[in-house]
N, C-alpha and C positions, 0 to 999 in steps of 0.2 A: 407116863407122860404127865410133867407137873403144868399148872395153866399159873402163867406169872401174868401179876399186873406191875406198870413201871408210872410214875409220875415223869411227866415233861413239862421243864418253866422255862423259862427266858424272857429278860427284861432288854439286852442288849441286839439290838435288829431284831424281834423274836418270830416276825416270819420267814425269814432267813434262817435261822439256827433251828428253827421248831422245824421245818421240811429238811432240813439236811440230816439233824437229827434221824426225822423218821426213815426217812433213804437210807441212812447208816441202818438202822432197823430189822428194816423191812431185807437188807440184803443178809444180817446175819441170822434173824429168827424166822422171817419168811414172811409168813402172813397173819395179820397186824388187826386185831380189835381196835378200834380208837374211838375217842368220848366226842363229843365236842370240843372246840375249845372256846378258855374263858379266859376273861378280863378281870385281874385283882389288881389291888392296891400292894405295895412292898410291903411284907411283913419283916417289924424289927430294924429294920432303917425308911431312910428318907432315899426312896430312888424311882427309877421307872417302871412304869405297869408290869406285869407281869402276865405270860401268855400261859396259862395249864394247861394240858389235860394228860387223859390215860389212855394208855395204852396196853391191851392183853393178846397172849402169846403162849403159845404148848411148846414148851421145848423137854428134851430128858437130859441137858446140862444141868451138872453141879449146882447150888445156888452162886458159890464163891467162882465160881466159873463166867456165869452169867451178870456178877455183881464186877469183875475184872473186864468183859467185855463193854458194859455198859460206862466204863469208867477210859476206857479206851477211846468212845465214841464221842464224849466230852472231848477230850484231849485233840481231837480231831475236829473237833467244831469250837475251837481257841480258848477252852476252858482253861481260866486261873484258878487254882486254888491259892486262900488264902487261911491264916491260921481265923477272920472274923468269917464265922457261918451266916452271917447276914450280911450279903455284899451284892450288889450285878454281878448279874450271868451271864454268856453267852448262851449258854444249857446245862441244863440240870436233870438228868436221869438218878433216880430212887426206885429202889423194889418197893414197892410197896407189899407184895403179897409174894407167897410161894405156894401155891394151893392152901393147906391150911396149916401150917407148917408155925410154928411158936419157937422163935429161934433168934438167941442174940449174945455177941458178943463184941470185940472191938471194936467190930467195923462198919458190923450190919446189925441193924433192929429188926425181925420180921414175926407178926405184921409191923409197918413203921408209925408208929405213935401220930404222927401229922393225920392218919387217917381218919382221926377223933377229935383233931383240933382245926381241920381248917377245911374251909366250905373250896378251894379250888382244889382239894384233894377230893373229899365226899362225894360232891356232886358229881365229878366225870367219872368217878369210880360205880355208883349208883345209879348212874347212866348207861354203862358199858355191862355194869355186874350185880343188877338189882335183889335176885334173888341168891347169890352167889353169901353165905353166913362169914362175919367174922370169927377168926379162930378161937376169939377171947373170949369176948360179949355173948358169942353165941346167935345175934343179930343180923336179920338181913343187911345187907347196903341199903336199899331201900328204907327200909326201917328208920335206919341210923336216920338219914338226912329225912327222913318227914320228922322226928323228933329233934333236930339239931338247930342248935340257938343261931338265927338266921341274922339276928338284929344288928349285929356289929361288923359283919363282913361283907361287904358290897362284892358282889360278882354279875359278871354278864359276860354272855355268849357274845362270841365273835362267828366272823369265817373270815379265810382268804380266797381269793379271787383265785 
């Protein structure tokens, strides 16, 4: 049994898409770690907030099994793809993690590099999986985000009602 973590954003309704989302979720993996979630600013364009966080899950599916599911449940919650990676979302599901699995080729990165670059990935990740080590670094999650350059990323907790 591997324990995935999945990033969840959405700048388009995003408490709308972030709960349907997780329903979609929660009916195909079952029962659902989840972070907080948070409030960022668009990374790479000019658009609306964006709502994070993570979500962890045991399942014994494939990774590409579970990265095909995950890709299904966008499609399902009115996800455009477009050929610009920096655009609004309806919803945005990412592996971030496969246990500790170091693995990539054209589709999937894992672990996925954002993990190191961006405080609404770290933070809910280090929230949900503190002492849980990166596969690379060798670092707690915890770890990471006490060390991580805090200065240029504005985030903040939300909740929904």
């Amino acid at each position: 049994m591997a324990r995935i973590y999945v990033s969840l954003g959405s700048n388009i309704e995003p408490e709308r898409y972030i709960k349907s989302g997780l329903a979609d979720m929660k009916q195909q993996f079952n029962q659902l770690i989840l972070s907080s979630i948070y409030e960022t600013k668009a990374v790479g364009f000019e658009g609306n907030k964006f709502h994070n966080l993570v979500a962890g899950f045991d399942s014994n599916l494939e990774i590409n099994i579970i990265s095909n599911i995950l890709r299904d449940i966008e499609a399902n919650n009115d996800r455009q793809r477009t050929a610009n990676r920096f655009n609004n979302r309806t919803l945005d599901l990412d592996i971030l993690l496969y246990d500790d699995l170091v693995f990539k080729d054209d589709c999937l990165e894992i672990p996925r590099d954002e993990i190191l670059k961006y405080a609404f990935v770290l933070l809910p990740l280090a929230e949900i999986a503190p002492e849980f080590k990166h596969p690379v670094t060798g670092q707690t999650y915890s770890e990471l985000w006490q060390n991580f350059d805090k200065a240029d990323q504005q985030i903040s907790m939300i909740s929904y009602q």
